[in-house]
gemmi code that builds the backbone of each chain (N, CA, C; Angstrom):
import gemmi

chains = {
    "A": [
        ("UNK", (19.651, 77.756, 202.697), (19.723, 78.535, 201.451), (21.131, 79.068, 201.213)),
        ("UNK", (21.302, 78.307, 200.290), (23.089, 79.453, 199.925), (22.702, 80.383, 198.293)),
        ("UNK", (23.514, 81.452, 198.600), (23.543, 82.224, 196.993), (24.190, 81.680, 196.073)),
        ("UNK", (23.895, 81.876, 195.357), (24.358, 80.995, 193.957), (26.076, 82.028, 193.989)),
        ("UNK", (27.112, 81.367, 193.405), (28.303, 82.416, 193.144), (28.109, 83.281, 192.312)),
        ("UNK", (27.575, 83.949, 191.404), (27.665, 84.996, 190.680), (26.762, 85.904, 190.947)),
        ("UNK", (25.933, 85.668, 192.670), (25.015, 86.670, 192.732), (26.246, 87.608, 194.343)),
        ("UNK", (26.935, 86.193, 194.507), (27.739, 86.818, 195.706), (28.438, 87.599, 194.940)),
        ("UNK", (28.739, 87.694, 193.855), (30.056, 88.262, 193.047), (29.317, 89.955, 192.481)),
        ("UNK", (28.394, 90.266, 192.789), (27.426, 91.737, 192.675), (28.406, 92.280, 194.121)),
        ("UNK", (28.802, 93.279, 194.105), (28.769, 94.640, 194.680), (27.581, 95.546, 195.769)),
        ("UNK", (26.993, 95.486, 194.985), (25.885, 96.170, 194.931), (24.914, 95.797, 195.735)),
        ("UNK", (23.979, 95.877, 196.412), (23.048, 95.478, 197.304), (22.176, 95.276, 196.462)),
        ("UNK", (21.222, 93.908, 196.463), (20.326, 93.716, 195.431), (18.655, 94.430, 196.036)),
        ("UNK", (18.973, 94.931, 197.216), (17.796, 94.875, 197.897), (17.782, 96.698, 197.166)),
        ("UNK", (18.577, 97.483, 197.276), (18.357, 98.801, 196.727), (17.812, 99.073, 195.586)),
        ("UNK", (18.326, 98.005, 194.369), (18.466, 98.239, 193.250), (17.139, 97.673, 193.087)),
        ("UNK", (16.869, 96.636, 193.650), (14.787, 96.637, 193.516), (14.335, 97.846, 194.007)),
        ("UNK", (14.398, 98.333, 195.284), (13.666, 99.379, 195.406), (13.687, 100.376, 194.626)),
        ("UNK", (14.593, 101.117, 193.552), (14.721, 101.390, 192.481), (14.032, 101.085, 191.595)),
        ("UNK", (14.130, 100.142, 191.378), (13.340, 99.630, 190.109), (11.913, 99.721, 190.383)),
        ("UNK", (11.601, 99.172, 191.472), (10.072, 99.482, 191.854), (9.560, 100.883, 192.212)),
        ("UNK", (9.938, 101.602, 191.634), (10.208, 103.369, 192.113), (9.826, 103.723, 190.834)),
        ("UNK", (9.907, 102.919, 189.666), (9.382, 102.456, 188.810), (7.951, 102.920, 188.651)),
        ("UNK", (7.223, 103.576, 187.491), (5.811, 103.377, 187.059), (5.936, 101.884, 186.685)),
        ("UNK", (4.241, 101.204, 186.321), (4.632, 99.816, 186.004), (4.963, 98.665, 186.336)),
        ("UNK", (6.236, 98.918, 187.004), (6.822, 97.691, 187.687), (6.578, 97.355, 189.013)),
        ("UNK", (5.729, 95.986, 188.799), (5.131, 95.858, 190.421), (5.955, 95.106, 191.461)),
        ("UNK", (6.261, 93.582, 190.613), (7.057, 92.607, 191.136), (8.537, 92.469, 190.100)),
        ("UNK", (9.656, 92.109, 190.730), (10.456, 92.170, 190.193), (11.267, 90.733, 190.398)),
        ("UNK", (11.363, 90.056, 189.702), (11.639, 88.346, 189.859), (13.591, 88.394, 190.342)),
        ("UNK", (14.012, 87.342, 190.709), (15.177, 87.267, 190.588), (15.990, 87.665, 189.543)),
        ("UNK", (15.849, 86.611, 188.563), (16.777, 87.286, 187.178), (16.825, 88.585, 186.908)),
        ("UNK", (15.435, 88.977, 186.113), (16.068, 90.464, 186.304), (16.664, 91.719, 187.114)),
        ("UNK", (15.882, 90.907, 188.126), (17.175, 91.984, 189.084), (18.697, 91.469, 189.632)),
        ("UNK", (19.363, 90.739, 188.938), (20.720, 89.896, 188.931), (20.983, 90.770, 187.565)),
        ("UNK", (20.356, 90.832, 186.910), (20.794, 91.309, 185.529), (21.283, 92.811, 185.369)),
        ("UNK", (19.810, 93.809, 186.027), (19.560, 95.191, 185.983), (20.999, 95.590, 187.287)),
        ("UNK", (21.323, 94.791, 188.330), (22.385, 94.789, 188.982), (23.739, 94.797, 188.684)),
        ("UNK", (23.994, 94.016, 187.863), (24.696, 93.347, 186.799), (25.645, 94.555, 185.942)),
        ("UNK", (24.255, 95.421, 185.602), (24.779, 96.258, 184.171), (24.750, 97.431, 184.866)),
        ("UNK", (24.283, 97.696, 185.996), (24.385, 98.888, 186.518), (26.078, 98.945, 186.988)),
        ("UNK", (26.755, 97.814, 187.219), (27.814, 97.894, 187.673), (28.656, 98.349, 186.788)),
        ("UNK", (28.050, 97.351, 185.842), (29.734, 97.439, 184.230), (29.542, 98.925, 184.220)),
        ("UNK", (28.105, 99.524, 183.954), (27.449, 100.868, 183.646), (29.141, 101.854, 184.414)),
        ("UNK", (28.886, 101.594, 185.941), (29.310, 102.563, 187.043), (31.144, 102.125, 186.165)),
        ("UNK", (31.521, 100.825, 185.713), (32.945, 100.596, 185.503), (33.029, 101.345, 184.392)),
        ("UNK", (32.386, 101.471, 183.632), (32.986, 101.959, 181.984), (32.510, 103.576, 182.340)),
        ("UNK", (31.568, 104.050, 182.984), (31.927, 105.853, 183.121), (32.988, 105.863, 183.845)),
        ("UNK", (33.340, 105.128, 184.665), (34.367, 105.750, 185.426), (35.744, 105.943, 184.929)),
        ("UNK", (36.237, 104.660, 184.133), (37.080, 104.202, 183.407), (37.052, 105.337, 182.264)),
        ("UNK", (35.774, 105.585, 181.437), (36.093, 107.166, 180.345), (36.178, 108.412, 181.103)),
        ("UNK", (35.885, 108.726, 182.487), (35.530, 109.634, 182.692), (37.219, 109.984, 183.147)),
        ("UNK", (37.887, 108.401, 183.786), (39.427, 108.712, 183.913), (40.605, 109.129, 183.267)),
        ("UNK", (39.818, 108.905, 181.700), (40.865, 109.566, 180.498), (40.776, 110.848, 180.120)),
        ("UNK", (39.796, 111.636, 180.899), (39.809, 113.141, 180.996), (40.742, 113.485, 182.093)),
        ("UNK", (41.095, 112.614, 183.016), (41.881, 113.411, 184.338), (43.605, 113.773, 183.610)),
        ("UNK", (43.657, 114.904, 183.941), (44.985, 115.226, 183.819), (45.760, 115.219, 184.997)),
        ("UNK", (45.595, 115.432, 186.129), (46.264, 114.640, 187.314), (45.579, 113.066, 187.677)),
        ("UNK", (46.127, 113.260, 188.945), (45.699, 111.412, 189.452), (44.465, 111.394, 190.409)),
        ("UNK", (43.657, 112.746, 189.888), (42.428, 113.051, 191.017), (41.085, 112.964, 189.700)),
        ("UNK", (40.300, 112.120, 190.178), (38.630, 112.103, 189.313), (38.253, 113.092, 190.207)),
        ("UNK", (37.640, 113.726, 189.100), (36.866, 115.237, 189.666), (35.320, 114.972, 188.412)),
        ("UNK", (34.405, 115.507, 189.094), (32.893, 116.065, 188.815), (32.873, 116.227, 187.737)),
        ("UNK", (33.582, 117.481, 187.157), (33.875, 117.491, 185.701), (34.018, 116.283, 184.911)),
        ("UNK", (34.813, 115.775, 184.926), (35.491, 114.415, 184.422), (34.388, 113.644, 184.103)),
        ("UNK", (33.387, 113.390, 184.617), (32.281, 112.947, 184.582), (31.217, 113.168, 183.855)),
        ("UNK", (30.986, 114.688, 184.088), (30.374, 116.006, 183.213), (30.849, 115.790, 182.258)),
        ("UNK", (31.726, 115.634, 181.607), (32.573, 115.631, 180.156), (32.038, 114.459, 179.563)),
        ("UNK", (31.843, 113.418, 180.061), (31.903, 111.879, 179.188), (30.260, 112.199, 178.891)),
        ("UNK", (29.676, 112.786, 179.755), (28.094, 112.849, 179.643), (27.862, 113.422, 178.654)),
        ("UNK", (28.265, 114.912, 178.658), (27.690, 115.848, 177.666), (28.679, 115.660, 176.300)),
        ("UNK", (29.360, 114.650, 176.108), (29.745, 114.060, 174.379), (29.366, 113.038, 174.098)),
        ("UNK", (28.743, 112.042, 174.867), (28.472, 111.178, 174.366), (26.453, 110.812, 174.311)),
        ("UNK", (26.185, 110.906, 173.023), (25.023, 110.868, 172.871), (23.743, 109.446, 173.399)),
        ("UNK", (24.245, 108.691, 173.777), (23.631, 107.547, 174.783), (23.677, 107.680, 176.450)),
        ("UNK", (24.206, 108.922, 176.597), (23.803, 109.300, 177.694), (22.907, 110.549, 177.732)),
        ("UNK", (22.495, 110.796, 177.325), (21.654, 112.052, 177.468), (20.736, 111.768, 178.371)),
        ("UNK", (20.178, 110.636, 178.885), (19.505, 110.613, 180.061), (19.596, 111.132, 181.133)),
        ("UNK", (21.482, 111.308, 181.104), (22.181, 111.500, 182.719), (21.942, 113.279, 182.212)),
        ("UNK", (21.965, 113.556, 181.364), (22.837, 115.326, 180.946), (21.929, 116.084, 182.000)),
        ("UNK", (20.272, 116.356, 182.171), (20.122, 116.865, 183.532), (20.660, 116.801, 184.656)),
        ("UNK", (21.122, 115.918, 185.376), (21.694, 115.754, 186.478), (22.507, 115.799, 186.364)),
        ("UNK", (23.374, 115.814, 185.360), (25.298, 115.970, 185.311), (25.741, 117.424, 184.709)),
        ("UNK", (25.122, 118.383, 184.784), (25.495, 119.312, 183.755), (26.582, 119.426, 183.866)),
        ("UNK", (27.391, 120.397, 183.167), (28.570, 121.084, 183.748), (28.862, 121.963, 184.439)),
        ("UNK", (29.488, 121.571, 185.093), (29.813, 123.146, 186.077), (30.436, 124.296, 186.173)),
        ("UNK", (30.155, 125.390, 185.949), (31.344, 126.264, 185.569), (31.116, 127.368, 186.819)),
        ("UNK", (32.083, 127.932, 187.164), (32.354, 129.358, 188.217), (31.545, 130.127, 187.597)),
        ("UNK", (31.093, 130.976, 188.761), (30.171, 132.607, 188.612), (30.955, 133.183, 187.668)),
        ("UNK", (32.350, 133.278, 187.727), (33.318, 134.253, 186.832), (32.753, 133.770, 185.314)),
        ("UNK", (33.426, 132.130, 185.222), (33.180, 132.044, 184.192), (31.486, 132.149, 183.150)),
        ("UNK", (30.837, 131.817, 184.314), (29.164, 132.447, 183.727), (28.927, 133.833, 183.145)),
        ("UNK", (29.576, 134.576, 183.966), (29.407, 136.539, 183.507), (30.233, 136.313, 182.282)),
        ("UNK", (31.418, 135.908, 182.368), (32.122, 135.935, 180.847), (31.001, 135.747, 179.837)),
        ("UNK", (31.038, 134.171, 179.809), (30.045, 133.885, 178.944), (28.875, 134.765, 178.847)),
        ("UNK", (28.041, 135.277, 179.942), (27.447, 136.054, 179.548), (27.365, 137.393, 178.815)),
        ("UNK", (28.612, 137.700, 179.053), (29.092, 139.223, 178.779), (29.416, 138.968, 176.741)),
        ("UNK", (29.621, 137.385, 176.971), (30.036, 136.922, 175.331), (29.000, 136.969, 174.518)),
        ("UNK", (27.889, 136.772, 174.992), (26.426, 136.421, 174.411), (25.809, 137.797, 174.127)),
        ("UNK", (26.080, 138.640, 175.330), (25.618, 139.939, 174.963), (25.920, 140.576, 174.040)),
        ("UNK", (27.426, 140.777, 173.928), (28.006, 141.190, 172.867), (27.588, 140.770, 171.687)),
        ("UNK", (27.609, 139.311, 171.093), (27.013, 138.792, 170.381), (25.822, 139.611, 169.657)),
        ("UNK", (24.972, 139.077, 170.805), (24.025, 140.032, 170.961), (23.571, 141.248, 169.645)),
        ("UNK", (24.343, 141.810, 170.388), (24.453, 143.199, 170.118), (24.840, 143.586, 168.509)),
        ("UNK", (26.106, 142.756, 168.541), (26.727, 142.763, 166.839), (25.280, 141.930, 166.108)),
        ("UNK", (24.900, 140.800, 166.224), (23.472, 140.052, 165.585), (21.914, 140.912, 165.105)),
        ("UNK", (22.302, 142.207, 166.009), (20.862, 142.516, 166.087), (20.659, 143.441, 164.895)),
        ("UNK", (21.317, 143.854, 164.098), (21.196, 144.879, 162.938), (21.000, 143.968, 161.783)),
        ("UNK", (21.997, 142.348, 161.931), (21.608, 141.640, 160.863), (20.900, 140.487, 160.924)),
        ("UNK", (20.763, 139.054, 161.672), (20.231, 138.224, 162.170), (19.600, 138.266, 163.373)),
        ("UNK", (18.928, 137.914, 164.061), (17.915, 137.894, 165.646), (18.248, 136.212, 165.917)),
        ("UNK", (18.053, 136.298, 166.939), (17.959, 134.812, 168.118), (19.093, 133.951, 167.236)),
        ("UNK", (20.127, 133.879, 167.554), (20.759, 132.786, 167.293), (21.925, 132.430, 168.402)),
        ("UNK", (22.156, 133.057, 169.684), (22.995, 132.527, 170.329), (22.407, 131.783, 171.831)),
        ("UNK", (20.927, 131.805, 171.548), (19.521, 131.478, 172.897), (20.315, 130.220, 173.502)),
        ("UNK", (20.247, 129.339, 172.572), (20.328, 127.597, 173.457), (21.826, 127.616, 173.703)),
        ("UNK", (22.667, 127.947, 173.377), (24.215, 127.853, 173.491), (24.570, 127.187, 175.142)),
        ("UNK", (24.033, 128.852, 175.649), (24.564, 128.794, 177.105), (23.567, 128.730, 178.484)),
        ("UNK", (22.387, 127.748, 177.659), (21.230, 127.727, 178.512), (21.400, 125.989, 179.325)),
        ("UNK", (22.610, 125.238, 178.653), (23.297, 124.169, 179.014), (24.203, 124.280, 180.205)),
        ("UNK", (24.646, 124.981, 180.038), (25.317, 125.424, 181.176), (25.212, 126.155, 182.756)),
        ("UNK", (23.936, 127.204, 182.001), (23.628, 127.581, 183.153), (23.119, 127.907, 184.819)),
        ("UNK", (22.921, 126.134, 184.487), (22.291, 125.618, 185.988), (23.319, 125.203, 186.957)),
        ("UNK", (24.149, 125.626, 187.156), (25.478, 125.794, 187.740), (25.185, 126.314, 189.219)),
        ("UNK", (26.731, 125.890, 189.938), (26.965, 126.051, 191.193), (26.064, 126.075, 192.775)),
        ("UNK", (24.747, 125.304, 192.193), (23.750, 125.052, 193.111), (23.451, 124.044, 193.777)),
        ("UNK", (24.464, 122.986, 194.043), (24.831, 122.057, 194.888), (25.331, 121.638, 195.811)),
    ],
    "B": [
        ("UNK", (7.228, 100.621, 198.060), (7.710, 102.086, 198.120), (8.995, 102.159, 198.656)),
        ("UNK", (9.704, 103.434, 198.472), (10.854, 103.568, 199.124), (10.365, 104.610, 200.403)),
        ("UNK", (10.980, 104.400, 201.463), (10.213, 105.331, 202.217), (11.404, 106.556, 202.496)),
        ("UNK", (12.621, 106.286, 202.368), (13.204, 107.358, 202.356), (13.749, 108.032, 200.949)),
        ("UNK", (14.171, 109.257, 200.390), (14.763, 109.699, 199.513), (16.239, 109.099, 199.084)),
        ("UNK", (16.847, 108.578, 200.314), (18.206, 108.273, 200.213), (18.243, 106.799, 199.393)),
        ("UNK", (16.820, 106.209, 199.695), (16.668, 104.849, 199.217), (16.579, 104.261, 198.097)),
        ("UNK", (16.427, 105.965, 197.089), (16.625, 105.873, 195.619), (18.008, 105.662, 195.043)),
        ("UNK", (18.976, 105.915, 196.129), (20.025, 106.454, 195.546), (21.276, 105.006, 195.922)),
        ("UNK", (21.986, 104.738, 194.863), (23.309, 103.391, 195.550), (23.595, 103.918, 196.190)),
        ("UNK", (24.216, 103.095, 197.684), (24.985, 103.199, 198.572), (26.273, 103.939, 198.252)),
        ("UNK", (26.772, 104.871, 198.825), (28.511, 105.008, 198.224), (29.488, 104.851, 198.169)),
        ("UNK", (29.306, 104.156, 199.835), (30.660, 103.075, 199.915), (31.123, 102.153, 199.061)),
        ("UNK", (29.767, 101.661, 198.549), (30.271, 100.113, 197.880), (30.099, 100.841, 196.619)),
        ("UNK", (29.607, 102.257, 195.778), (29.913, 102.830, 194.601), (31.364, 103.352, 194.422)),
        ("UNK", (32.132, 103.708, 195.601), (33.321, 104.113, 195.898), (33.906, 102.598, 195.463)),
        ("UNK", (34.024, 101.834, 196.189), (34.680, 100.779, 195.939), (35.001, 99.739, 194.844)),
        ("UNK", (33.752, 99.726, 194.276), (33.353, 99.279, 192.586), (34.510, 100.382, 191.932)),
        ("UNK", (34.053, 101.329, 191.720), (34.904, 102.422, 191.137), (36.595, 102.709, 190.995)),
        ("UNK", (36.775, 102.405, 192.363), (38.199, 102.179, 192.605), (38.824, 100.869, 192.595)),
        ("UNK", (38.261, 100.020, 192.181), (38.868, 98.719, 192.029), (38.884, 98.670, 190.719)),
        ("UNK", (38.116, 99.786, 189.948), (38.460, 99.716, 188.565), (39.428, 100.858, 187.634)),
        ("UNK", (39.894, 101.773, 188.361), (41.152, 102.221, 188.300), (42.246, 102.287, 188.938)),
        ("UNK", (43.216, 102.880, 188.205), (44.769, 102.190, 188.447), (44.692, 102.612, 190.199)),
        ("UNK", (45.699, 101.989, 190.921), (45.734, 102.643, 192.007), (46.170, 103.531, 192.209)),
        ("UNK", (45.692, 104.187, 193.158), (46.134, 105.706, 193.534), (45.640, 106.822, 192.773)),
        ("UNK", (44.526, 106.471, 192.313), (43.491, 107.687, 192.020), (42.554, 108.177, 193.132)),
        ("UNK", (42.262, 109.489, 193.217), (41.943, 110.170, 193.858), (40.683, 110.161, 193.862)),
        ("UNK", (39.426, 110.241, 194.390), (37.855, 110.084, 193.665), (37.398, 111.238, 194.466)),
        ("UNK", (37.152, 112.269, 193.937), (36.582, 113.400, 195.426), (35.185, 113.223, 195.402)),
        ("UNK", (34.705, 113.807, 196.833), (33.252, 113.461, 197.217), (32.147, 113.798, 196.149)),
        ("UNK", (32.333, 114.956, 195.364), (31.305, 115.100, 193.823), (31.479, 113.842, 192.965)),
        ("UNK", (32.567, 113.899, 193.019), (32.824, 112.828, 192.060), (31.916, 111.462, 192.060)),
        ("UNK", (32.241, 111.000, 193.554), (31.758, 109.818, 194.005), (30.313, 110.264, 193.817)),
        ("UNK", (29.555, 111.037, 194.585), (28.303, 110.968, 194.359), (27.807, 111.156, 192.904)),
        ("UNK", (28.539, 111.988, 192.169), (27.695, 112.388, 190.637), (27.457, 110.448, 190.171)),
        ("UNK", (29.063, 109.767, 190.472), (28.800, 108.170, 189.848), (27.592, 107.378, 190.561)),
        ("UNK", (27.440, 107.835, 191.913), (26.401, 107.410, 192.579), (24.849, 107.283, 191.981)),
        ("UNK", (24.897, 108.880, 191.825), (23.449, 109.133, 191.171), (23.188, 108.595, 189.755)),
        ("UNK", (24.448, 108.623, 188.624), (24.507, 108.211, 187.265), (23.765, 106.953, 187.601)),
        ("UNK", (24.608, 106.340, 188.245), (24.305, 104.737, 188.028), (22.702, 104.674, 188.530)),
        ("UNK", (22.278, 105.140, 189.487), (21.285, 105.074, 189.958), (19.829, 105.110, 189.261)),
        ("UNK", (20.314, 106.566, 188.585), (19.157, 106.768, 187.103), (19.419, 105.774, 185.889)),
        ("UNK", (21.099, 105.520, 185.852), (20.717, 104.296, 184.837), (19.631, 103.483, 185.301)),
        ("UNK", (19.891, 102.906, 186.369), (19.135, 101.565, 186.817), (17.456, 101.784, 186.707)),
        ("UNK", (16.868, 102.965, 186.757), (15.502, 103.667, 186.106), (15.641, 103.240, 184.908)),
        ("UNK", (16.375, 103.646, 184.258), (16.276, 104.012, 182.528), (16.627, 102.749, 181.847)),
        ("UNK", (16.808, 101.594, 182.413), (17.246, 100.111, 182.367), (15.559, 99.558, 182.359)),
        ("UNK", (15.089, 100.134, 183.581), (14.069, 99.688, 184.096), (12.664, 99.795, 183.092)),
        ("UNK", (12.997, 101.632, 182.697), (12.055, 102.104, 182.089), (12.042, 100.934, 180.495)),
        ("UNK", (13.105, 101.005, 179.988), (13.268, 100.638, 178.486), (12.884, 99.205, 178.749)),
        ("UNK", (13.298, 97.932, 180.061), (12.692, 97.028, 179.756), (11.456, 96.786, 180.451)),
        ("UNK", (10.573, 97.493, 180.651), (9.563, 97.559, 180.932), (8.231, 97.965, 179.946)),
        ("UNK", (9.030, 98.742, 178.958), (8.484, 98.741, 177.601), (8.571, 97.947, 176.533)),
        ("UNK", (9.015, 97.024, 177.004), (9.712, 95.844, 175.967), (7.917, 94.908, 176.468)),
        ("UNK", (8.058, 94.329, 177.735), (7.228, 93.499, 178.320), (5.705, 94.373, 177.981)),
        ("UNK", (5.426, 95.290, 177.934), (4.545, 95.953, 177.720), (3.862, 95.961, 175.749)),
        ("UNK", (5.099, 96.255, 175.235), (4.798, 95.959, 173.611), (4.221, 94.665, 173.546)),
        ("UNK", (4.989, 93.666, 173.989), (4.550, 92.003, 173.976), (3.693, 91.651, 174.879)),
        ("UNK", (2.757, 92.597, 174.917), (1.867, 92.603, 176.090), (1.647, 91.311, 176.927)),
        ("UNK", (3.177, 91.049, 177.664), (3.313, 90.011, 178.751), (3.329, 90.978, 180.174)),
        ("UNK", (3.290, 90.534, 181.322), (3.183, 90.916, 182.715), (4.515, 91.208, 183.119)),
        ("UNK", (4.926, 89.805, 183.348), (6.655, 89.771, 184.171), (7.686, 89.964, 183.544)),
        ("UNK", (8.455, 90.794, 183.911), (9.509, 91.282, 183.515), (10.955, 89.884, 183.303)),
        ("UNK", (11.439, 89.718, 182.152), (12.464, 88.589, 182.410), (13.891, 88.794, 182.131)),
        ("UNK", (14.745, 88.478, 182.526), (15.888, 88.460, 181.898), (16.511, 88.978, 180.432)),
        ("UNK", (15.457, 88.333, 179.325), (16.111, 88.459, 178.381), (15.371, 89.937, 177.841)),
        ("UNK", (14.524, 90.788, 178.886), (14.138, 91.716, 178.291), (14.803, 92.786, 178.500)),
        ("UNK", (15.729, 92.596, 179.892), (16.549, 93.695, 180.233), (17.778, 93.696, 179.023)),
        ("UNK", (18.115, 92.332, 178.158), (18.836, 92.572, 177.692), (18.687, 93.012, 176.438)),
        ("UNK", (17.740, 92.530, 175.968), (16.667, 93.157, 174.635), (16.956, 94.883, 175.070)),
        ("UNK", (16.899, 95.349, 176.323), (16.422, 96.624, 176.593), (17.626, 97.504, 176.167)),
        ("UNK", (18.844, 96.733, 176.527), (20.537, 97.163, 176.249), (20.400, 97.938, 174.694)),
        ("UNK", (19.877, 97.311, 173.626), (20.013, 97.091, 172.000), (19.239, 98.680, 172.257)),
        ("UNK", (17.570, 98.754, 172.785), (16.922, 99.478, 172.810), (17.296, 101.121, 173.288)),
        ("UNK", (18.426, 100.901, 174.470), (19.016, 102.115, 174.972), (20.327, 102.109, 173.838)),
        ("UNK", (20.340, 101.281, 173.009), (21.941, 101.834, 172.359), (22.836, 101.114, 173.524)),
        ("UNK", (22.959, 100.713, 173.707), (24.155, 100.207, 174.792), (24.327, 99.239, 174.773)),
        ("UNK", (24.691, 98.698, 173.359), (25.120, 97.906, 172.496), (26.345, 97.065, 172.970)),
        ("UNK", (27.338, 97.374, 173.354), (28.107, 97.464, 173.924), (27.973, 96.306, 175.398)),
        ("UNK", (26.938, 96.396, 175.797), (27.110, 95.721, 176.822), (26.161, 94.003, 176.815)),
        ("UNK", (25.105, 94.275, 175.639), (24.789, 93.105, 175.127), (25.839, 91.914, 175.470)),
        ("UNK", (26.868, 91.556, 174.998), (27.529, 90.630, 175.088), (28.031, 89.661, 176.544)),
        ("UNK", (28.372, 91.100, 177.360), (28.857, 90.287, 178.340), (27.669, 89.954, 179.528)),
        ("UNK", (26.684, 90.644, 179.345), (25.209, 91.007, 179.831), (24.937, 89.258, 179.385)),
        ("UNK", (24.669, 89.114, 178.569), (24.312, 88.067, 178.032), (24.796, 86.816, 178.140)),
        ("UNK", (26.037, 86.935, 178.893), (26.786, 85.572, 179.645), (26.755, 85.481, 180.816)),
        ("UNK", (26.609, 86.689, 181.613), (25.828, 87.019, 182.816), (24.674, 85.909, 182.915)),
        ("UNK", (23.592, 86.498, 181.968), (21.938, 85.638, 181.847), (22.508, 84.548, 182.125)),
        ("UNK", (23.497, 83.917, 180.883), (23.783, 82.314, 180.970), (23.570, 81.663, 181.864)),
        ("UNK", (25.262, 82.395, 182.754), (25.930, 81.700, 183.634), (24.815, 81.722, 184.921)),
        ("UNK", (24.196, 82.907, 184.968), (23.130, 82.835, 186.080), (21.947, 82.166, 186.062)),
        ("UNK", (21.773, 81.536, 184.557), (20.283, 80.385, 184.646), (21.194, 78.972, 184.653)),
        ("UNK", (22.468, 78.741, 184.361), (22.802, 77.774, 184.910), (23.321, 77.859, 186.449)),
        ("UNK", (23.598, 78.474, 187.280), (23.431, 78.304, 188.355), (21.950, 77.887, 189.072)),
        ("UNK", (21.093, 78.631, 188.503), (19.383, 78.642, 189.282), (19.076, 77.307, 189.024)),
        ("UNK", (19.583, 77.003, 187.811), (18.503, 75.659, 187.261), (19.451, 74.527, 188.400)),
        ("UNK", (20.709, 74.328, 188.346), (21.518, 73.594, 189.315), (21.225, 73.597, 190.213)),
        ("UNK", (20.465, 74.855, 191.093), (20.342, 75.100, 192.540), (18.780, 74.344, 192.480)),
        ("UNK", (17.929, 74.610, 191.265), (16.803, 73.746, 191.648), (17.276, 72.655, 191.449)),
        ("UNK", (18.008, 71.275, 191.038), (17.953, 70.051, 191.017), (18.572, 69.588, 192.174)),
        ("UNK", (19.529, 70.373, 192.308), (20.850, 69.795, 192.989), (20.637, 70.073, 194.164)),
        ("UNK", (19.785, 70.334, 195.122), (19.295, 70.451, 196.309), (19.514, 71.229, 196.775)),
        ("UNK", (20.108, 72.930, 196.314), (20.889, 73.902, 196.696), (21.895, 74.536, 196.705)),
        ("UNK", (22.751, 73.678, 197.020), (23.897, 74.228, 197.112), (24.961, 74.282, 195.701)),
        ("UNK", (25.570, 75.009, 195.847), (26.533, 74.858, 194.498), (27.769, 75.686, 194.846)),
        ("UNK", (29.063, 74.879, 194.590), (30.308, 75.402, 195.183), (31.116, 75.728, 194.442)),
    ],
}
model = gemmi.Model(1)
for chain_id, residues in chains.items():
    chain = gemmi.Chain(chain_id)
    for i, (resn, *xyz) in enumerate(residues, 1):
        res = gemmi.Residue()
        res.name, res.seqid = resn, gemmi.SeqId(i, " ")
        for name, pos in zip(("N", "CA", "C"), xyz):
            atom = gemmi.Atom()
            atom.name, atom.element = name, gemmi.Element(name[0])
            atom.pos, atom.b_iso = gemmi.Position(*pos), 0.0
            res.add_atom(atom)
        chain.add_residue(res)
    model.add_chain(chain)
structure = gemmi.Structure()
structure.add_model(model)
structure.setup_entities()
């Protein structure tokens, strides 16, 4: 048995990316092709975030953020936005919070609830 | 089944390496980094899974094929990758079909 060349030319371990897939509701058996394929695009997938996520770096270091950023603007990823939130410092959380309050506060004589969802994106921070 | 948790997740060596062979050299990738691309890709490969699995399901067929993962691309918006996805399929059913006539091998 030899591999065909464009399955040697995957990265990726094909044996993971089934177990994945079969991790799957639904999916019982998973044939060759499509998993050459779902392999395939997971790669370009991993090349093109990485590649946008590199035009956020302002030094020559990819950082977390960088990543975080391409997620939460671009609307075809919203799949990832749970698991990628952004991350921001305790400091910067109290700010923000201290911003909302205020808010708050000025809102409440003339409008109610309008600053709720803002910073409820953010707030799942530094627990990793 | 997967029997471990880790078994959901790409390897990171070879996510490290994919990654860095696709920027310039001498970028830096720190360990969040690497893993957040780890896990991305990982849930893509779900959400690949999920969308063409609903494809085979509308057309109430069983087996999952090739051209549904790529049908599935249009379906996630990831439009974008239709094209080269799709020479992928090609080039990889002309290899299979070669490997069935041709007794195997192909160089």
């Amino acid at each position: 048995m030899t591999t065909p060349k464009s399955e040697r030319e995957l990265h990726l371990p094909l044996s993971r990316v089934k177990t994945i897939m079969k991790s799957s509701p639904d999916v019982e058996a998973v044939g060759p092709e499509p998993l050459y394929l779902v392999t395939k695009v997971a790669e370009m997938f991993l090349v093109d975030l990485a590649k946008r996520a590199h035009k956020n770096c302002k030094s020559n270091q990819l950082e977390y953020m960088h990543i975080a950023e391409v997620v939460q603007d671009d609307d075809t990823l919203d799949f990832l936005r749970e698991i990628m939130p952004r991350k921001i410092t305790v400091r910067q959380f109290k700010e923000l919070m201290a911003k909302k309050n205020a808010r708050r506060r000025n809102s409440d004589d003339s409008t109610e609830e309008s600053s709720e969802e803002e910073t409820s994106e953010e707030s799942s921070s530094e627990n990793d | 089944m997967a029997e471990k948790l880790e078994d959901l997740n790409l390897p990171l060596t070879v996510v490290t390496r994919i990654v860095k062979d696709a920027l310039p050299d001498g970028v830096a990738i720190t360990k969040e980094a690497r893993t957040g691309l780890a896990k991305a890709a990982s849930v893509f490969v779900l959400y690949v899974t999920s969308a063409a699995t609903n494809i085979v399901k509308n057309k109430k067929r069983k087996a999952l094929t090739g051209q549904d993962v790529l049908d599935a691309m249009r379906d996630i918006e990831f439009d974008r990758f239709v094209e080269p996805l799709g020479e992928a399929l090609e080039q990889y059913k002309q290899i299979a079909s070669a490997r069935k006539s041709g007794g195997g091998y192909v160089g």
